[in-house]
N, C-alpha and C positions, 0 to 999 in steps of 0.2 A: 642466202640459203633458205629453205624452205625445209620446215620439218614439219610430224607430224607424232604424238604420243597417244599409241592406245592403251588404255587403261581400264581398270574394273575397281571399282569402289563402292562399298557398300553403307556404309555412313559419311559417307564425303571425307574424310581425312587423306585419303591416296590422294584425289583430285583436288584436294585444296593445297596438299604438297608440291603435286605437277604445276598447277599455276603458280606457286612460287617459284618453281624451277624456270619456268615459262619468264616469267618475271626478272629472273636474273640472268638469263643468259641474253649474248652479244647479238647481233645478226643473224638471227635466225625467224623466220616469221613462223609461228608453228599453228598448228591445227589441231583439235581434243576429237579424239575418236573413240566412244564408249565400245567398249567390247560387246557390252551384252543387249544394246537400244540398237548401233549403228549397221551392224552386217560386216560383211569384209570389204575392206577401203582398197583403195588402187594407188599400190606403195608406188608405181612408177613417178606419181608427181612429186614425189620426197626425194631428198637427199638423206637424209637424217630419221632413224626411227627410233624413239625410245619406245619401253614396254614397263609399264606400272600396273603394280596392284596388292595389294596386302597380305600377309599372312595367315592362310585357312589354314588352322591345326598343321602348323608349322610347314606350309605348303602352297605353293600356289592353288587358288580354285579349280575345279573340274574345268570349269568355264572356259579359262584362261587355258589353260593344257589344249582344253578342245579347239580354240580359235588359232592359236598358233601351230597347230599341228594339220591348219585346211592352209597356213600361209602359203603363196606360192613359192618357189624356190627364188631364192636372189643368187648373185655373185659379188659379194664380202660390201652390199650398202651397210655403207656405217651405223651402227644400232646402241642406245644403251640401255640396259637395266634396271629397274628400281621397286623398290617395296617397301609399306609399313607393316608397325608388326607394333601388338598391345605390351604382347609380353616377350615370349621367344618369332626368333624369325625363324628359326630352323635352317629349312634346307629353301627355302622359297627362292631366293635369289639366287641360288645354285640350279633349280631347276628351271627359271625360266631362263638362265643363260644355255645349258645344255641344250633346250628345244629351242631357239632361236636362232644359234650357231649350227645344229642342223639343218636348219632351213637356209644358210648360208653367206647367215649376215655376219658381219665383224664386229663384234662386239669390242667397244673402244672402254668402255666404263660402267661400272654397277656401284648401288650404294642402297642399306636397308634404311630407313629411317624411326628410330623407335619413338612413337606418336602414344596419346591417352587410348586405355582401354576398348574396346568398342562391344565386346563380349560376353553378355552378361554375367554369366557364371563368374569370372576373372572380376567381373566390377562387385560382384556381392561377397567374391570371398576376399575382398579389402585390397585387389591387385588394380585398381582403376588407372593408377601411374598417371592422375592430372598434371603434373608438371611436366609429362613427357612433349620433347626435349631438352632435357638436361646443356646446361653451355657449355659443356663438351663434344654431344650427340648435335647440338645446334650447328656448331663451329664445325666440327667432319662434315656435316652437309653442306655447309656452304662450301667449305673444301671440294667437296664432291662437284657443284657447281661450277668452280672456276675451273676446273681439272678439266672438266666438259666444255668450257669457254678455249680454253689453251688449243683444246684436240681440234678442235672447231676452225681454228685461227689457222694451226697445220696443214688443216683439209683447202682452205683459201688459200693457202699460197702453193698447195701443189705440193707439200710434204708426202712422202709415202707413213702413213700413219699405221702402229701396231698393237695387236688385242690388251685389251684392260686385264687387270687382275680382279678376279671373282673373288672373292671372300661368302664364306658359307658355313654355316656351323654343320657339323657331323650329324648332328641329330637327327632322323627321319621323320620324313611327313606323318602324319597317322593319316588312318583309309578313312573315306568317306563312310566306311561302315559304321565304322567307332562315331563321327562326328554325328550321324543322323542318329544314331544308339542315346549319345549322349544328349540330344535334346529333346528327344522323345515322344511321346504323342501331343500333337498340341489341343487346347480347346480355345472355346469363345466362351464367353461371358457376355450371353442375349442383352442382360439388362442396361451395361454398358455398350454394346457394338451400335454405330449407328450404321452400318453396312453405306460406311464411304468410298469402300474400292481401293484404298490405300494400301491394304497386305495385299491384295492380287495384283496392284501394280507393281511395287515393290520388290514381287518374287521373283530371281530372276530365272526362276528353272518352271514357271509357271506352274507350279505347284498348287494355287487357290483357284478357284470359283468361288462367284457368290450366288446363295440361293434363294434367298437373298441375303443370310449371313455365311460367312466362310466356309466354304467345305475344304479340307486339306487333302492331298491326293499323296499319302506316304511312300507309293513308289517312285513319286517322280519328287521328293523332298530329300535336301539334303543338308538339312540341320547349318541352314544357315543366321540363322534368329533375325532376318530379314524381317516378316512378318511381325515379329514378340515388338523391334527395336522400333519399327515406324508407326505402330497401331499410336492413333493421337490418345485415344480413348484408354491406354491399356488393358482393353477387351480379351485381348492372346494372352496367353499364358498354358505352363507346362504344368505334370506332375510337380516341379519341384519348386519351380520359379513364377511369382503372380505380382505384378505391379513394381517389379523391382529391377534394378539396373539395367535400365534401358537408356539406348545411347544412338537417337535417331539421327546426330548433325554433330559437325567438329564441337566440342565446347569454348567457352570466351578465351581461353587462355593459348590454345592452340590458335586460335583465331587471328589473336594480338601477337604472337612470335611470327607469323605464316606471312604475315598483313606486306 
């Protein structure tokens, strides 16, 4: 069987999750399709679609909302679900099942997986959660894993296979208002920036120019501390936050459970 998960990840923890998942599951050969580098892929070669990506302000990305909502229309290809999340997941796995099952895939299986911080603010105000996953949180995922091994096994011998159960917290997303509010204007710091190109690649809403140091374009930014997390130099920085909890890559410990 052939599958294929698109994904959006902004410090690598989503995608170093999916390649575990990649990793443990049976016959299936699968393909990494970035939401926001790759364009829209041509689901006809899949059998199998998951859809990953992590929790913005308890929500899936704009990004994500927007790519799946160009998907083309299916008739019930098997699909499943998946997200990380620092702190709260909210509603993010609830809504990226909602607009994928409109599109009219079958959704067989979803699962959050709660990972290390990646969010500044959450890392400075002592929420960094380095041990996330917990061997509870570890074990439900790999649960989640086999559960998708089993459905998969069904789809091979020609079982009629039926929708997964969502799990989703109540909570609401907050608006891209609040999150671009809440990170506020950014600067550079000349002395340090060596104007490497790294925040303008990084962004994924293309948000920077360089002039040769950063320009930030606030209409088209959406407070995603994309820039702040990857600057090697710690050059970015906000009103409130300067050289501090920054989380540009999985850390060792995530790395070593994932492995």
């Amino acid at each position: 069987m052939t599958g294929i998960i698109c994904y959006y990840t902004g410090s690598g923890n989503t995608k170093l999750a999916c390649e575990y998942i990649v990793g443990n599951m049976k016959n299936v050969d699968f393909k990494f399709h970035n939401i926001v580098k790759d364009g829209m892929p041509d689901l006809n070669n899949y059998s199998l679609v998951g859809f990953a990506c992590f929790a913005d302000h308890w929500g899936p990305s704009f990004l994500v909302e927007k790519f799946l909502k160009k998907l083309p229309q299916q008739n019930k290809k098997p699909a499943f679900v998946f997200n990380t999340y620092g702190f709260i997941s909210g509603k993010t796995l609830k809504i990226i099942d909602k607009l994928v099952t409109k599109k009219g895939f079958l959704v067989i299986a979803g699962h959050s997986l709660h990972t290390p911080e990646n969010f500044p603010p959450m890392i400075v105000g002592g929420r960094a959660n380095e041990q996330a996953p917990n061997d509870k949180e570890f074990s439900n995922f790999n649960n989640f894993i086999s559960e998708l091994n089993a459905i998969i096994n069904q789809i091979e011998k020609g079982k009629e296979i039926k929708r997964g159960k969502i799990k989703g917290s109540l909570l609401p997303a907050f608006s891209r208002t609040k999150a671009k509010k809440g990170m506020g204007e950014k600067f550079v710091d000349e002395s340090l920036c060596t104007e490497c190109g790294i925040c303008e690649k990084a962004c994924p809403y293309r948000a920077i120019k360089l002039n040769p140091k950063p320009i930030f374009d606030m209409d088209k930014c959406y407070g995603c501390w994309a820039c702040y997390n990857h600057c090697p130099t710690k050059a970015i920085y906000t009103k409130k936050f300067r050289g501090v909890g920054h989380y540009p890559k999985p850390i060792k410990q995530l790395k070593e459970k994932l492995k």
